[in-house]
C-alpha positions in Angstrom: 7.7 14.1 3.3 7.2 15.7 6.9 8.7 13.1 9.4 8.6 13.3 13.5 11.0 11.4 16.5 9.8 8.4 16.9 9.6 9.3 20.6 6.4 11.1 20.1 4.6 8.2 19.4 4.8 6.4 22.5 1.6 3.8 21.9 3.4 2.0 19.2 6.0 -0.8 20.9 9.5 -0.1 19.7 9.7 -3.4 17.7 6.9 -2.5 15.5 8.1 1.3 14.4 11.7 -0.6 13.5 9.6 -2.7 11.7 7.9 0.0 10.3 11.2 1.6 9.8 12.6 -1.4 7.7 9.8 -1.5 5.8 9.8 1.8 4.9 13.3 1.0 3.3 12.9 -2.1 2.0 10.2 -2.1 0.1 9.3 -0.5 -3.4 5.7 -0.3 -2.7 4.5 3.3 -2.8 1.8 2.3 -0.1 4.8 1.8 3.0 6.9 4.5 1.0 4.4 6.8 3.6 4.2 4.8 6.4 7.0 7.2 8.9 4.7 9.9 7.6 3.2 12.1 10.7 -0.4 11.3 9.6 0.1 8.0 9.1 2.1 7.5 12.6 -0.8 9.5 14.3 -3.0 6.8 13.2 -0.9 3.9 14.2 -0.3 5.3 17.3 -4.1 6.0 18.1 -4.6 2.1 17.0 -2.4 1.1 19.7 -3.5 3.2 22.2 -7.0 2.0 22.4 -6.4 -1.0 21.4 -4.5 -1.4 24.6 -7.5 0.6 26.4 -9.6 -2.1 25.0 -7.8 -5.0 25.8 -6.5 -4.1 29.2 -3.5 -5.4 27.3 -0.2 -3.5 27.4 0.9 -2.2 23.5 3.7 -4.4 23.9 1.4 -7.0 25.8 -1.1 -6.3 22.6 1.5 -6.7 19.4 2.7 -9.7 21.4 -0.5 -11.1 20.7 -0.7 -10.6 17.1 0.9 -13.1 15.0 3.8 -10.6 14.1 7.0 -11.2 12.8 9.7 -8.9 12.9 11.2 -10.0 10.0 8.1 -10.7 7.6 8.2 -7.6 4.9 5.6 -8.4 2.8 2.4 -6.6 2.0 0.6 -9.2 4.6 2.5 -8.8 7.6 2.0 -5.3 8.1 -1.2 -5.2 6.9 -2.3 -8.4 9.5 -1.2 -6.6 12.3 -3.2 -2.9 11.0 -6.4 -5.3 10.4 -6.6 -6.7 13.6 -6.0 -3.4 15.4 -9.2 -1.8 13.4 -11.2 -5.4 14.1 -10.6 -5.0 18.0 -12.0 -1.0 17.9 -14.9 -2.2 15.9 -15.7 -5.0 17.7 -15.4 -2.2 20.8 -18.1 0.1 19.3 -20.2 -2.9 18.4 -20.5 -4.0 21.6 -18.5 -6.6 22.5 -16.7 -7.2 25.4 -14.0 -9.1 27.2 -12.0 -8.8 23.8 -9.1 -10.7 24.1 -6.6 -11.4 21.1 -5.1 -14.8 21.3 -1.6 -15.4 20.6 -0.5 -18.1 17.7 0.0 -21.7 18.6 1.0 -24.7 17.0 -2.5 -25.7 16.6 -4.1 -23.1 14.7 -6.6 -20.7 17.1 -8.9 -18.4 16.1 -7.7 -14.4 16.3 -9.6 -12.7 18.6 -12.2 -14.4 21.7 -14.8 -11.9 23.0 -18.7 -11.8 24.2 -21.7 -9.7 23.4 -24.8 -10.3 24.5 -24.4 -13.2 26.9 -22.7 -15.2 23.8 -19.0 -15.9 23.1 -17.3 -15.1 19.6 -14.8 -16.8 17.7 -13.4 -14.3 15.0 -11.0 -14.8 12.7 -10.0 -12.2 10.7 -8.0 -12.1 6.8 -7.9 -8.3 4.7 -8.2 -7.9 0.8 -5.5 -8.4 -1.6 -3.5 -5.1 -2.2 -3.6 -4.6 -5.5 -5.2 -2.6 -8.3 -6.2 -5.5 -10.9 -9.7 -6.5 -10.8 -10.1 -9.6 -8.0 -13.6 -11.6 -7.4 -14.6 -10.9 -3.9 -16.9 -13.5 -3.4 -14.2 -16.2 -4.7 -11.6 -14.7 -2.5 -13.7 -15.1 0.3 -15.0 -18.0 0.0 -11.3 -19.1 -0.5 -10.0 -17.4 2.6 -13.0 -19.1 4.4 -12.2 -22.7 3.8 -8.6 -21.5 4.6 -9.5 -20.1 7.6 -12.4 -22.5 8.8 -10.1 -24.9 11.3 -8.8 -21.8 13.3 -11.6 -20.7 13.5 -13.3 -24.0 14.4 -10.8 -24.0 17.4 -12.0 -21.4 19.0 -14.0 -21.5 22.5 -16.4 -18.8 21.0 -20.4 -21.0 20.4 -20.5 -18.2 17.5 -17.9 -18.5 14.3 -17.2 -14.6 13.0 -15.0 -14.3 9.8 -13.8 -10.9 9.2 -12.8 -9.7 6.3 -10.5 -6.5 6.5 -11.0 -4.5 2.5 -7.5 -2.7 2.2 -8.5 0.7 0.9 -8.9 1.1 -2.6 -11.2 3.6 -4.5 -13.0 0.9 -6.9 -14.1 -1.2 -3.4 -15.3 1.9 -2.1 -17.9 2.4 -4.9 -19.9 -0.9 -3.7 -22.5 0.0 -1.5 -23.3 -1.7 2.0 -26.4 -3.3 0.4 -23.6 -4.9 -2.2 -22.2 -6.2 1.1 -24.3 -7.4 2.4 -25.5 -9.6 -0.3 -22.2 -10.9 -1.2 -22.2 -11.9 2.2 -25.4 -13.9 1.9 -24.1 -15.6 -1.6 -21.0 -16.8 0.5 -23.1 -18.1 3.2 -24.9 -19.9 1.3 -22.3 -21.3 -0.7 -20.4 -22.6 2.3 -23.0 -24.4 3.6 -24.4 -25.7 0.6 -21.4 -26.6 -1.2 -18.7 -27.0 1.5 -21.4 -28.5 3.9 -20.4 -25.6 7.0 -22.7 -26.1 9.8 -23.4 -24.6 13.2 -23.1 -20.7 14.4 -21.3 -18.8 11.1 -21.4 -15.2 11.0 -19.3 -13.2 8.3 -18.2 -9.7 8.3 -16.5 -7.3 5.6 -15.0 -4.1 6.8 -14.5 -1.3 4.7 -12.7 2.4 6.0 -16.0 3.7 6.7 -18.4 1.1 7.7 -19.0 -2.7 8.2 -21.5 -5.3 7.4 -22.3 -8.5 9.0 -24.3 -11.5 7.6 -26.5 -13.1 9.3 -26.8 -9.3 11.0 -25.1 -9.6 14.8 
């Protein structure tokens, strides 16, 4: 395993590469066995830097914004802070603008506040389970979306987006955008119909290559 200083990635706040670091040691996971890699460290130190460019947001401003705990080793609380990070880039090249993450309260706030298109957003964002056993997407997201739906109802945003961040995985990668896209519109429909959700709801999965949003945005 090739390994650089640490000082050559300066984008990613000190805190967060010794929480990287602890990680790295703590865990048995083979996926954050490679995360002091150089690859992977060029990545998380591009993520930084324009999430910071996007956000006008220091990176120390930035992770300060992310509900991150130092001392949270599981699989989530890296992989929170890495979702959010990609949501804020492709919410960039979307089109949205004044992207502002919102720090956590004690009364639970959406993730993220932005505009596009003379409209403000709410989103909220969750990823996929990591792991390799076969899991019902549209049951997990419809879970997470009942989970999340009070944060999210918090939010300033007059539009609702839930964002679901799919952890890589080669057997996700096989459904198609058209899949997506009609999961998306099963879930819809089941939240309203079922769970009686009303108002401005968009919902979002985002894959390593693409995304998909239903009602399209």
């Amino acid at each position: 395993m090739q390994t650089m200083n640490m000082t050559d990635y300066p984008s990613i706040p000190k805190s967060f590469l010794e929480y990287m670091k602890k990680l790295h040691s703590k865990t048995d996971k083979k996926l954050y066995k490679k995360l002091l890699d150089v690859e992977v460290l060029k990545d998380i130190e591009s993520k930084f830097k324009n999430g910071s460019k996007i956000t006008n947001l220091t990176p120390k401003e930035l992770l300060g914004k992310i509900d991150f705990k130092l001392n949270d080793l599981t699989e989530t609380g890296f992989d929170s802070v890495i979702a959010e990070l990609r949501v804020i880039h492709l919410l960039d090249e979307k089109g949205f603008q004044d992207i502002r993450p919102v720090k956590a309260q004690k009364v639970p706030r959406p993730d993220i506040e932005c505009q596009r298109k003379n409209s403000t957003f709410s989103v909220e964002i969750f990823c996929s389970p990591n792991t390799s056993n076969r899991w019902n997407l549209k049951k997990y997201y419809i879970g997470k979306a009942n989970q999340k739906k009070k944060q999210i109802d918090n939010g300033n945003g007059e539009n609702k987006l839930l964002m679901l961040v799919l952890n890589s995985s080669p057997a996700r990668e096989l459904q198609s955008a058209e899949d997506y896209s009609n999961t998306l519109k099963d879930v819809l429909s089941e939240l309203q119909t079922l769970y009686l959700w009303e108002g401005d709801y968009f919902l979002g999965i985002m894959t390593s290559g693409d995304c998909v949003f239903h009602p399209d945005i």
